[in-house]
N, C-alpha and C positions, 0 to 999 in steps of 0.2 A: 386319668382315664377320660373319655371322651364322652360325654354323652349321646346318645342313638340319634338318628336325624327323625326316626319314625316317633317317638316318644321324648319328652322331655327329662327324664327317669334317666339318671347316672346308674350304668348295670352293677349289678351286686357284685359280678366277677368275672374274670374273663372268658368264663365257659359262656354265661350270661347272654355279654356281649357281641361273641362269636354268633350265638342261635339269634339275637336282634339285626347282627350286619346280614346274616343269612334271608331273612326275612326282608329287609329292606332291599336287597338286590333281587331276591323273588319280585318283590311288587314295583321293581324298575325293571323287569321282565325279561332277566337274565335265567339262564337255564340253568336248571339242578346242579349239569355233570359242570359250567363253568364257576357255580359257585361253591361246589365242591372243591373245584382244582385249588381258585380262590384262597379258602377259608383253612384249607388241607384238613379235609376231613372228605370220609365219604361218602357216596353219593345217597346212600341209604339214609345216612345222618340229618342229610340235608331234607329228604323225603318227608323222613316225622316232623321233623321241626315247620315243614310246610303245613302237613297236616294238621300238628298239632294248632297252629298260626291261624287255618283257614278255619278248625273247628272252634275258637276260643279267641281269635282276636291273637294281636299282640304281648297280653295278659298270660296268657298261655304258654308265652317264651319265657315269663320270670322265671327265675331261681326260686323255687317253693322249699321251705325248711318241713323240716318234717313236724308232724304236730305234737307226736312223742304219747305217750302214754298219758290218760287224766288224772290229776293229782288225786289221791289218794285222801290225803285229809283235805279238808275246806280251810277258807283263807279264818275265820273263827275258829278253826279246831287250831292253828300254826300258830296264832295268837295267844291261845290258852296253853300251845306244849311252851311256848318264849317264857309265858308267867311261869310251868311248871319246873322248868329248867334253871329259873333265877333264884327258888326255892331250893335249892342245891341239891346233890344226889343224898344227902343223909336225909332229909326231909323226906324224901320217898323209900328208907329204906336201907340202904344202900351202905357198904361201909366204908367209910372214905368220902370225904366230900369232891369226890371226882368222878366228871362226867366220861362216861367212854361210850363209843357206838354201838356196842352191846348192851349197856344199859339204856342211852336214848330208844334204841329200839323197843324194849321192855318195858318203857316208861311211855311209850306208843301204841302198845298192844296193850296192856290195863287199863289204859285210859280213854284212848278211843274205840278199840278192839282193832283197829289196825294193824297187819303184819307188813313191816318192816324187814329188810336185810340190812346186816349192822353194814353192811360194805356201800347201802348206800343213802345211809345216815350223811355220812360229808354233803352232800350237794344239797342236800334237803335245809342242815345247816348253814350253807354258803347262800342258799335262797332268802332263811331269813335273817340274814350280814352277823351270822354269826363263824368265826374261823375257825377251823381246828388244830388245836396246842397240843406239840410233841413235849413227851414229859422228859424232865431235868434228868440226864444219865449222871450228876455227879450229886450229891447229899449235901444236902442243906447247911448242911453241920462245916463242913469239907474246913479244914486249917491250913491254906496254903505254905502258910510257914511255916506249919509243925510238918507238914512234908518233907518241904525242903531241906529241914532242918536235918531230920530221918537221915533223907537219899544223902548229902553231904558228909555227916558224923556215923552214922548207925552202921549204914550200910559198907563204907570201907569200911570199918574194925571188923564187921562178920565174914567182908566177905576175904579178909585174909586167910592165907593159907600158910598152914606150919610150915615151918622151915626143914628141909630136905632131909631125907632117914640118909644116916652113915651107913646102918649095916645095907648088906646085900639082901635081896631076895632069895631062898634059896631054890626057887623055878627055875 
């Protein structure tokens, strides 16, 4: 990607850099409807992008991320749930030393009074590098041998079938 000739700022994306070229041939004094044709967008498009240009600079064409909602716990409350967490879920209760998003939530709202939704527990974890483990669908225990063993021997002898009736039916 190219960087803008108006800025030295490599654009975020290509929507970005569409609204930067748009601006740079604005101010090389080319008209709306030809940098519309240009950029193939319309001419309306092209309008705000001026406005917004003329009101705010340059700065005003960036790609803004959205700021998102304010966290919720403080960067010392995330600190204390990391220690509460590494205390395993029987330590707080729980039965099973297994964390799940209904319980971090729960273990979020006693302790900080914080309400949480367990569904988005994950990102709050991933925030501080912790990842979420899908739990093992086969037992621990599991004897792959004694399986096999089963499906091989057990299972043909059960699964024969007696040997055909002489008599008739009498349906």
């Amino acid at each position: 990607m190219i960087a803008s000739m108006s800025t030295n700022r490599i654009p975020h994306d290509w929507e970005e850099g569409r609204r930067l070229r748009g601006w740079e041939l604005h101010q090389q004094g080319w008209s709306q409807t030809r940098i519309a044709e240009a950029l193939g967008v319309h001419q309306g498009t092209v309008s705000r992008w001026i406005a917004r240009g003329t009101a705010g600079g340059v700065e005003a064409l960036y790609t803004r991320s959205a700021p998102g909602a304010t966290a919720r716990l403080s960067d010392e409350q995330k600190q204390q749930l990391l220690a509460l967490l590494k205390q395993g879920a029987e330590a707080h209760g729980f039965l099973g030393d297994v964390w799940t998003q209904a319980r971090i939530a729960k273990l979020i709202k006693q302790h900080f009074g914080v309400t949480y939704h367990r569904d988005h527990i994950g990102r709050l974890l991933r925030s501080l590098g912790w990842s979420l483990q899908q739990p093992q669908h086969q037992a621990s225990q599991r004897d792959d041998d004694a399986i096999a063993r089963w499906r091989d021997q057990t299972w043909p002898e059960l699964k024969k079938r007696p040997a055909t009736k002489t008599a008739h039916s009498s349906l």
